[in-house]
LOMAR-528699 format. One record per residue (C-alpha): residue number from 1; residue in three letters; x, y, z. Coordinates in steps of 0.05 Angstrom, whole numbers, plus 32768, in hexadecimal, padded with zeros to 4 digits. Each point is the difference from the previous one (the first is absolute). Layout:
<pts>
NUM,ala,X,Y,Z
...
</pts>
This chain:
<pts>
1,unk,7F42,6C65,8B04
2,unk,8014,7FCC,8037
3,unk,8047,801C,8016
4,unk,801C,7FAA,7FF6
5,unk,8005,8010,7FBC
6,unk,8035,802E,8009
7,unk,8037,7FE4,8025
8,unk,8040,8018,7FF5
9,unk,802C,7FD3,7FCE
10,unk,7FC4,7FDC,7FE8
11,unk,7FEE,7FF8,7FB6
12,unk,7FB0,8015,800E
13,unk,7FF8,801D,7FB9
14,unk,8019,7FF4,7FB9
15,unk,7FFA,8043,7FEB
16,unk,800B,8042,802B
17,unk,7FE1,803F,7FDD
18,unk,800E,804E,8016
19,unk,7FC5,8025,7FEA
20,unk,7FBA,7FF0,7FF1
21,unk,7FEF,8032,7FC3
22,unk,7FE8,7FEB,7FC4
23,unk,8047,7FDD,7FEA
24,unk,8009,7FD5,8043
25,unk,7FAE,7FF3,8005
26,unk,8007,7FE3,7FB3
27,unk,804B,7FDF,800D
28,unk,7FDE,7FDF,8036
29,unk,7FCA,7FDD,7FDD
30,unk,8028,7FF1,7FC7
31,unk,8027,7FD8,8036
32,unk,7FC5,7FE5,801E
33,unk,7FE8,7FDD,7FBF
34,unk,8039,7FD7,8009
35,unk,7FF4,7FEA,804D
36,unk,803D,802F,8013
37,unk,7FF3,8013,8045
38,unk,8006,8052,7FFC
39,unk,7FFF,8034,8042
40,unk,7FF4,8044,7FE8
41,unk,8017,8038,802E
42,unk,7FEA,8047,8003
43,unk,8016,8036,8027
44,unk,7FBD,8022,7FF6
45,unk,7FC5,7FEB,802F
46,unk,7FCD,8012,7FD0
47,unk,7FEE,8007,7FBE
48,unk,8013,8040,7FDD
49,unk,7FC4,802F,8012
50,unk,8009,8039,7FC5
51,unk,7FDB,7FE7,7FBD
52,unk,8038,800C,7FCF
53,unk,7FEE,7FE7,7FB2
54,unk,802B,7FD9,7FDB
55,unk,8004,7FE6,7FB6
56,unk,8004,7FB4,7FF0
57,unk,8021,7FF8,7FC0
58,unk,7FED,7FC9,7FCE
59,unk,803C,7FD5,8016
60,unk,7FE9,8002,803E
61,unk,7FAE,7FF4,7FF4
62,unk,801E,7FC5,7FD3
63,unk,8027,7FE3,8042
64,unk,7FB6,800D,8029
65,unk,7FDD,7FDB,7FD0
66,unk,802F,7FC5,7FFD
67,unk,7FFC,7FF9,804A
68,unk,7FB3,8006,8008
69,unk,7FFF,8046,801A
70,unk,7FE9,802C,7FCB
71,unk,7FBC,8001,800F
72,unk,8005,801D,8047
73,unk,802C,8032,7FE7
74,unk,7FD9,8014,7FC4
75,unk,7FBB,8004,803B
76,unk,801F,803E,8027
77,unk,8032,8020,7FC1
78,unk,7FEA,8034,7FC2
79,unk,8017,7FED,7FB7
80,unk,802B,8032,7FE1
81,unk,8014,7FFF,7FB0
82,unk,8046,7FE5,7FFA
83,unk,8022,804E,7FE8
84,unk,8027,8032,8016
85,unk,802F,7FD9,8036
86,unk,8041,8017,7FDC
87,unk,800C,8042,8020
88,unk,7FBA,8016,7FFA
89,unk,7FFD,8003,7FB6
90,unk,7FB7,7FF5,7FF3
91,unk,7FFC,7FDA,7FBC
92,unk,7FC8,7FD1,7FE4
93,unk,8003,7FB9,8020
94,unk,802D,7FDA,7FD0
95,unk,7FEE,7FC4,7FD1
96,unk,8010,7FBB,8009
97,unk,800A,8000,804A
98,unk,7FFB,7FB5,800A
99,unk,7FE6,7FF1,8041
100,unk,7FB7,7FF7,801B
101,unk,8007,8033,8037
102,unk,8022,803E,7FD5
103,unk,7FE4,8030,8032
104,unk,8012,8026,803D
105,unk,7FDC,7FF0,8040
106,unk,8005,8039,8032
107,unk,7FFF,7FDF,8050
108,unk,8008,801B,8039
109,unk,804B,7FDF,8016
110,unk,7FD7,7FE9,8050
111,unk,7FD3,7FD4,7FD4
112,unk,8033,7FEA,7FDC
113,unk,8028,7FED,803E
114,unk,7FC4,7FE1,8023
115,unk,7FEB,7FD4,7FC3
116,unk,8045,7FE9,7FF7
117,unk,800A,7FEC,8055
118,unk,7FBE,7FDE,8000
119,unk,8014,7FDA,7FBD
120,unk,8044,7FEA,8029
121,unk,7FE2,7FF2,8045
122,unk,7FC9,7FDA,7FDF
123,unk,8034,7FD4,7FDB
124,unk,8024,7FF8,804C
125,unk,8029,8032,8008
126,unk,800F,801F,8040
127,unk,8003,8050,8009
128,unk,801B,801F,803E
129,unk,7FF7,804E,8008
130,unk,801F,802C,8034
131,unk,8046,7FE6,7FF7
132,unk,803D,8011,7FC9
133,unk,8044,7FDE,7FF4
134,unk,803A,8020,8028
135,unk,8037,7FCC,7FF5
136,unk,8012,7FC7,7FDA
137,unk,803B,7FC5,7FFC
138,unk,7FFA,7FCE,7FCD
139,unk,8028,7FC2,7FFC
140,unk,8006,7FB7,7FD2
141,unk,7FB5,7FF1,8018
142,unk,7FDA,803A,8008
143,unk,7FF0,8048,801A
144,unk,7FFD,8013,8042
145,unk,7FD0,803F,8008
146,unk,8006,8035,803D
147,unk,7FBD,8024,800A
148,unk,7FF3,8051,801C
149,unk,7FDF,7FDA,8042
150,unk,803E,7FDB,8007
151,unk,7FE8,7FB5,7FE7
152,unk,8021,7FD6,7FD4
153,unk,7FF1,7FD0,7FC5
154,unk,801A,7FD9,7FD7
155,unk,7FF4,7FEF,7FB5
156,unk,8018,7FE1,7FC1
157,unk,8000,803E,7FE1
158,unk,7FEF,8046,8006
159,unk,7FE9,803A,7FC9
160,unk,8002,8049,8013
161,unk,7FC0,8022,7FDF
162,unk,7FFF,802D,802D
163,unk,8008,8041,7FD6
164,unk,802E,8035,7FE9
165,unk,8021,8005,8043
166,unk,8009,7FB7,8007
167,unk,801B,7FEE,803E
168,unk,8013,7FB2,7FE9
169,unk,8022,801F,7FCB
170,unk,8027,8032,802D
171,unk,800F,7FC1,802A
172,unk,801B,7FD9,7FC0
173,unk,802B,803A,7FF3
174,unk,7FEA,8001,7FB6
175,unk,800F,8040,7FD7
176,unk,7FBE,802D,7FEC
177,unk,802E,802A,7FCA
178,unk,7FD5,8035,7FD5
179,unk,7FED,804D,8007
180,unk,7FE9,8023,803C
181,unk,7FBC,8026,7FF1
182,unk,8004,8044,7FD9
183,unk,7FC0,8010,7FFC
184,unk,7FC2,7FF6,8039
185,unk,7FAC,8004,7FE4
186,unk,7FC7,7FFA,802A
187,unk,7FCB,7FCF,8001
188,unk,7FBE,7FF3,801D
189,unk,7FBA,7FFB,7FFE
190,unk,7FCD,8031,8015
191,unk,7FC4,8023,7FF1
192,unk,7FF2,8046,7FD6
193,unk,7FE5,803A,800D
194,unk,7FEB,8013,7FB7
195,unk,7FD8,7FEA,7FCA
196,unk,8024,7FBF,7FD4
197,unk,7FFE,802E,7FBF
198,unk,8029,8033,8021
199,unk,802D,7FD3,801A
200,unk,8006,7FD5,7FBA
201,unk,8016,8040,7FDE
202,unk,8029,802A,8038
203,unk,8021,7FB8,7FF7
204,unk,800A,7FF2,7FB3
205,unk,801B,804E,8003
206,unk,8037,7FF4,8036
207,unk,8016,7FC1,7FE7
208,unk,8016,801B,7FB6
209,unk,8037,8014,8030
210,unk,8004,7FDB,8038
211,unk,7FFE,7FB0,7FF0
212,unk,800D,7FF8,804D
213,unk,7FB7,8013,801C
214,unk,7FBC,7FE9,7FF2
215,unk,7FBE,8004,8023
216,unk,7FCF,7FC4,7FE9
217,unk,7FC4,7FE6,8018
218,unk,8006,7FBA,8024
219,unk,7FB6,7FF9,8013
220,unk,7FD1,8004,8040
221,unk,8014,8052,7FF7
222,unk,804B,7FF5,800B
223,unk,8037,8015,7FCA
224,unk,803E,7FE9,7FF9
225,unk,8036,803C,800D
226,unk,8049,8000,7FE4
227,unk,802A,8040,800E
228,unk,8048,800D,8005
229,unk,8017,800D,8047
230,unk,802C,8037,8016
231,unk,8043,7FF3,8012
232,unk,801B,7FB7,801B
233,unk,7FE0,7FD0,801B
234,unk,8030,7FD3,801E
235,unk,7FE8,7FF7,804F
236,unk,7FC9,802B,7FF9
237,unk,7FBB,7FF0,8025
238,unk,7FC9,7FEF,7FD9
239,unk,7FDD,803C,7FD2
240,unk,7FCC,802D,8021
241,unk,7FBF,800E,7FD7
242,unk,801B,804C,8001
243,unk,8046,7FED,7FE1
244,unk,7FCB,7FE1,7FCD
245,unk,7FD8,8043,7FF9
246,unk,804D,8021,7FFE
247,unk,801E,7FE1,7FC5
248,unk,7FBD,8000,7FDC
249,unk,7FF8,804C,8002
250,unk,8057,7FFE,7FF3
251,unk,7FF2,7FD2,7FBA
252,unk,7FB1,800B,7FF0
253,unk,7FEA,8049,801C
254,unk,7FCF,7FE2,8031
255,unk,7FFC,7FC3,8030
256,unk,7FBC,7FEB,7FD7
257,unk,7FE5,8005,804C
258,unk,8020,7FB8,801A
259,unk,7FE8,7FDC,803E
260,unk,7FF1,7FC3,8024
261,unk,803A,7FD6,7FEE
262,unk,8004,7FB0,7FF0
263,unk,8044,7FFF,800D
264,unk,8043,8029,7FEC
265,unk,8041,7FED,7FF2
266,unk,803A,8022,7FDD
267,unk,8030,7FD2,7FDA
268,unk,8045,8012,7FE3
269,unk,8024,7FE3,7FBF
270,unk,8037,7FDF,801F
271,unk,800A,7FC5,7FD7
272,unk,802F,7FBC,801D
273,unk,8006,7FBA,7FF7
274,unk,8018,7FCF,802A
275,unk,8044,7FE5,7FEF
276,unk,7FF0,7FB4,800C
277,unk,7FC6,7FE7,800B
278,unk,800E,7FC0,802D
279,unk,8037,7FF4,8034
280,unk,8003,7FB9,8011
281,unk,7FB5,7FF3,801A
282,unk,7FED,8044,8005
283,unk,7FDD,801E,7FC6
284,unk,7FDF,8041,7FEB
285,unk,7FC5,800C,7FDF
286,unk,7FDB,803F,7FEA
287,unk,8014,804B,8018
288,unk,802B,7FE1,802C
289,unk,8026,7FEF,7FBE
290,unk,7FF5,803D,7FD8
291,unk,7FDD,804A,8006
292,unk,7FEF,8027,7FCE
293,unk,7FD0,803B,7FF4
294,unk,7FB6,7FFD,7FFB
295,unk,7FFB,800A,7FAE
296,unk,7FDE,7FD0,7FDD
297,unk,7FDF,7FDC,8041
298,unk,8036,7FC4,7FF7
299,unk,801B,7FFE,804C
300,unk,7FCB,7FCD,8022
301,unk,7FFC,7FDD,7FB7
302,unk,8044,7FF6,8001
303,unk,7FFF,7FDD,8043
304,unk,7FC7,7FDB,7FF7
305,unk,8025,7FEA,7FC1
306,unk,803E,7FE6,8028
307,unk,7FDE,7FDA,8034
308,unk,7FDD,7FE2,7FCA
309,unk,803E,7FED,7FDD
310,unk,8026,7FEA,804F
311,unk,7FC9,7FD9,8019
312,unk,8000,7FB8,7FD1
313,unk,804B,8004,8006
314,unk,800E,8011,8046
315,unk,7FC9,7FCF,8011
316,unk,8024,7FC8,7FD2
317,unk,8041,8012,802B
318,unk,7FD6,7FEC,803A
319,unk,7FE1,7FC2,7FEA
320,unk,8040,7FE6,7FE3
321,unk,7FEF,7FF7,7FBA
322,unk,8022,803A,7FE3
323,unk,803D,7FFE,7FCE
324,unk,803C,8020,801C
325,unk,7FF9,8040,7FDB
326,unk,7FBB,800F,8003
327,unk,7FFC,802D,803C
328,unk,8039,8029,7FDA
329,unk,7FD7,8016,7FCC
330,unk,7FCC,801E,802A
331,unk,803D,803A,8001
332,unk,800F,7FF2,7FB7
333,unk,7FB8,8008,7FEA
334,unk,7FEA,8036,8028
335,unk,803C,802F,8014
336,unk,8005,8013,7FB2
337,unk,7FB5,8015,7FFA
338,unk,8008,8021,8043
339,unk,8037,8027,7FE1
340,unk,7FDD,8016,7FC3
341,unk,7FC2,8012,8025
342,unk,803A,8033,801E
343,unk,8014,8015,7FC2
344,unk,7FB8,8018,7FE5
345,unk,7FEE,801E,803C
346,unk,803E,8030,7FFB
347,unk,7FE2,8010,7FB9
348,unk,7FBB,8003,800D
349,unk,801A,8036,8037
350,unk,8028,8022,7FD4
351,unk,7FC4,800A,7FC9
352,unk,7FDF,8021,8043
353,unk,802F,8034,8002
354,unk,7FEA,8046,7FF1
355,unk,804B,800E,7FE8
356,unk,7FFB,801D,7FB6
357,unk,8026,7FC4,7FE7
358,unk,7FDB,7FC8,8027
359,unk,7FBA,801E,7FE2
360,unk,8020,7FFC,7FB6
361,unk,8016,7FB5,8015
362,unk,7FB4,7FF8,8010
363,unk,7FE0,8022,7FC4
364,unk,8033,7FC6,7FD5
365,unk,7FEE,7FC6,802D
366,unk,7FB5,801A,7FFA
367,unk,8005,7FF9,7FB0
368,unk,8025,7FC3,8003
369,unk,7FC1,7FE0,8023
370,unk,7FD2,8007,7FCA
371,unk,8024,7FC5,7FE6
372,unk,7FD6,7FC8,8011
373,unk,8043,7FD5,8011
374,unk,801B,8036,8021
375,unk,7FBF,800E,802A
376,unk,7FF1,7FB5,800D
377,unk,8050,7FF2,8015
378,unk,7FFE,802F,8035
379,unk,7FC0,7FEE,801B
380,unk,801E,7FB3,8007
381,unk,803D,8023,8020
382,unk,7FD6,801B,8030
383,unk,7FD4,7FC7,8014
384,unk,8033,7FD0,7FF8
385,unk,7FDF,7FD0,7FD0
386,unk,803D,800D,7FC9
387,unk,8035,7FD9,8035
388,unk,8025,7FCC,7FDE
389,unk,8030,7FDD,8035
390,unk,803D,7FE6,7FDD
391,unk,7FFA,7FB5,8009
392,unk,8033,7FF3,7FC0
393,unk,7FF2,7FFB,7FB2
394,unk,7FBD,7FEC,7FED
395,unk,7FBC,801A,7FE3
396,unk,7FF5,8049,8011
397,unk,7FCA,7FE3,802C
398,unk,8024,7FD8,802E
399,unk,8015,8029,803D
400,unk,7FC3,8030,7FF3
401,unk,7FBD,7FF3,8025
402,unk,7FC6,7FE6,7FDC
403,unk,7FBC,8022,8000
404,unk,7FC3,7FE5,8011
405,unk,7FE7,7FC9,7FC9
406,unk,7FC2,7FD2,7FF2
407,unk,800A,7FBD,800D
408,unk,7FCF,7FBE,8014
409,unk,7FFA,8008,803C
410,unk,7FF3,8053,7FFC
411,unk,8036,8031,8011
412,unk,8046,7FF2,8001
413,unk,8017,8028,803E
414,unk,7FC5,7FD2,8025
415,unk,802F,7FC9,7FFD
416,unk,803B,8023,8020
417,unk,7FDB,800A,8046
418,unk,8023,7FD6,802B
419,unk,8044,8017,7FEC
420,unk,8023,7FC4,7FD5
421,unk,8014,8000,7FBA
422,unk,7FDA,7FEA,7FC2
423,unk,800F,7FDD,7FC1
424,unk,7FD2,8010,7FD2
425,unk,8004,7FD9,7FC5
426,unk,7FD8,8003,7FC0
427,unk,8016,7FC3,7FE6
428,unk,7FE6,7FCD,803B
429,unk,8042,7FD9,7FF4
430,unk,8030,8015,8042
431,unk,8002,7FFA,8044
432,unk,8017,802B,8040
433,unk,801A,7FB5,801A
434,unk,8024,7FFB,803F
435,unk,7FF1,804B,800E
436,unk,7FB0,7FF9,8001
437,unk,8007,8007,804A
438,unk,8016,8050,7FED
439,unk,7FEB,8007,7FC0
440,unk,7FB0,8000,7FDB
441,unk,7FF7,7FD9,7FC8
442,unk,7FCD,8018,7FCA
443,unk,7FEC,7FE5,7FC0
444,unk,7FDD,802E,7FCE
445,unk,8005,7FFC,7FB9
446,unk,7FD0,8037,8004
447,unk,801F,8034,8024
448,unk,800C,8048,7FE1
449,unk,804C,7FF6,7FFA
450,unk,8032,800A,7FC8
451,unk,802D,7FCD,8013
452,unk,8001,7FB3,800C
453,unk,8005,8005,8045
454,unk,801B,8031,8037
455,unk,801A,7FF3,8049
456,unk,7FE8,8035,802A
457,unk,801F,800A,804B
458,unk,7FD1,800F,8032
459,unk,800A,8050,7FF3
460,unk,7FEB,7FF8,7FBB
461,unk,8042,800A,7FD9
462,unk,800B,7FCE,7FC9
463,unk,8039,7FD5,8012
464,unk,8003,7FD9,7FC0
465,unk,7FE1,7FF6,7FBC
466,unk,7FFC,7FC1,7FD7
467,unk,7FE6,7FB8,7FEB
468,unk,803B,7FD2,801D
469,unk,8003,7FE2,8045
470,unk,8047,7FFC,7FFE
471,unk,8007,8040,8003
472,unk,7FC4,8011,802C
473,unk,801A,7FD5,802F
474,unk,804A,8026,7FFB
475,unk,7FD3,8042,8019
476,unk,7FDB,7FE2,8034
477,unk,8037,7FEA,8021
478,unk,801D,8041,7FFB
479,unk,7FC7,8024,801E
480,unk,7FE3,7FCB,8033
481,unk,8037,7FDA,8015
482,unk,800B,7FB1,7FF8
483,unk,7FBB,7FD7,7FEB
484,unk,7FE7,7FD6,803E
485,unk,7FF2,7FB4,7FF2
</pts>
């Protein structure tokens, strides 16, 4: 990138983002929809080389589909049945899940990365690698961004996604209050040295004790292994295929002859969230905003989730047509699920306890879940598809997302692509007016709705439900500023 383009003082960028993992790659498309011009640094100068697989929730598969990139995703993932995310509880999936993707796609997170990047630089935006944020100063105007090579640049605004250790949020000075980790697991990928029955019922037998350790098969001969670690973990270098073979003979009476390793990790419980998300023009999105532990595969959901939820707003900031509150609610909205994501992680762990009490806890939460409701609400905990975002009184419906519906022109989340809102309106009589320039307009008597019409904004939440344009025209100014024309 021409070195003009970063002179000192100069506004060369709308948008500065620190970190290019799956939250910053999305946040910056999300931005780019909107003509924002978005740098993306990372510190990192090249892709993650260790497959790791993650788990994309429904929410999340919903927000792919809106956007156009479901497809790709879906080409290099595996479809998993949408049980046994709350604390490993393996129940029947539940009824009624109401969304056209109510399935678990397994991915490995560098695919998920590279779609995402390619989706934002083919949009525009710009990606720089080899370089992190070391200092910032913000003033009336904008951000001005110090680099590790000693370069600096300046922005409108700047988001830290740039992890659990966030550095922009360190600069901010913002609080990361919660519990230090208590308890450290193992986790990696590798191959096995015994035959799969052996392993599926040396397996089943350990974990009737031991909810913390699993050995599954992943495909292409690799299993997925789960152990607790000895000890703390806090500093310590990455696990060793022997510490592996240590801890499996400690917990399962034999290291089921492990080798060849994907990758290997070991991850703690601490749990934290971020005391404010935005200072000024400096916000934070994803891990940088909250950690939490593994259970229930919510982490990179969560900030996909957020970026999804910053990027319209920040980018209406930007452009100048946002009301005056909007960007606050991007903390409102998302700081509370954040927090209860938290709060069922610390349970989830707890039901992994081996502690007497803690397995008596599970055994109750275990019956409880052969309640349909029971079984179905935590599933929608866990894939985030029960959110309702308190936009005031209303229908139920309005601050919850809507699924996936039939209309005229074919699927609903087709229309949401480039990132505006949507009226759609069953009876054919109202208008998006003066904010047409923001907001889609469709007409469909026919569409699979119950309800006269619905404003949608452009991450699928319902903003408002009802047949007068007095008072559609009260929420649209609310959410997209004043009407042009």
């Amino acid at each position: 990138m021409d070195s003009e383009q970063f002179t000192a003082g100069q506004t060369s960028f709308d948008v500065i983002i620190a970190g290019c993992g799956p939250t910053g790659a999305l946040l910056a498309a999300e931005l780019r929809l909107h003509d924002v011009r978005v740098l993306v640094l990372e510190k990192e100068t090249e892709p993650a080389s260790y497959v790791r697989i993650v788990g994309l929730h429904m929410r999340s598969l919903e927000l792919m589909a809106m956007r156009g990139l479901l497809d790709r995703l879906l080409a290099h993932g595996r479809r998993r049945p949408a049980r046994g995310f709350f604390a490993a509880i393996d129940k029947p999936v539940p009824q009624g899940l109401d969304s056209a993707h109510a399935y678990l796609l397994g991915i490995p997170q560098p695919v998920v990365v590279r779609l995402l990047e390619e989706h934002a630089t083919g949009l525009g935006a710009r990606v720089r690698r080899g370089v992190a944020v070391t200092g910032l100063e913000q003033d009336g105007e904008g951000v001005t961004v110090e680099l590790s090579d000693g370069e600096r640049l300046r922005a409108r605004c700047l988001v830290g996604c740039d992890g659990g250790r966030s550095t922009v949020r360190k600069l901010l000075g913002v609080g990361f209050p919660g519990e230090p980790s208590r308890t450290w697991t193992l986790m990696g990928e590798m191959e096995v040295g015994v035959p799969q029955e052996e392993v599926a019922a040396k397996a089943a037998e350990v974990r009737e004790a031991q909810q913390r350790f699993w050995l599954r098969p992943f495909g292409a001969g690799s299993y997925s292994v789960v152990v607790p670690a000895a000890g703390k973990g806090e500093g310590a270098a990455p696990p060793t295929v022997e510490e592996f073979r240590q801890q499996l003979r400690a917990v399962a009476g034999t290291d089921f002859g492990v080798h060849s390793p994907r990758w290997v990790s070991r991850f703690g419980d601490a749990t934290r969230l971020a005391e404010r998300y935005r200072v000024g023009r400096v916000l934070l999105a994803g891990d940088a905003a909250h950690i939490h532990p593994p259970t229930g595969g919510q982490g990179l959901n969560l900030g996909l989730q957020d970026a999804f939820n910053l990027g319209w707003k920040l980018a209406a900031q930007i452009r100048g047509w946002a009301p005056e509150t909007l960007l606050d609610t991007y903390e409102a909205e998302r700081r509370p699920v954040a927090a209860d994501v938290l709060d069922n992680t610390r349970a989830q762990m707890e039901l992994l306890s081996t502690a007497p009490g803690a397995r008596a806890v599970r055994r109750l939460v275990s019956r409880l879940m052969d309640f349909d409701e029971v079984n179905r609400h935590l599933v929608e905990t866990i894939t985030a598809t029960g959110i309702r975002y308190d936009f005031g009184a209303g229908p139920d419906l309005v601050g919850r997302r809507l699924p996936d519906l039939d209309v005229g022109q074919g699927r609903l989340y087709d229309l949401l692509r480039h990132g505006r809102g949507l009226l759609l309106d069953r009876t054919a009589r109202l208008t998006a007016g003066g904010w047409s320039d923001r907001v889609d307009h469709l007409a469909d008597p026919s569409a699979a709705l119950d309800a006269p019409c619905v404003l949608l904004r452009p991450d699928g939440h319902v903003a408002w439900i009802g047949d007068d344009q007095r008072d559609l025209d009260a929420q649209l100014a609310r959410w997209f500023g004043v009407p042009t024309g």
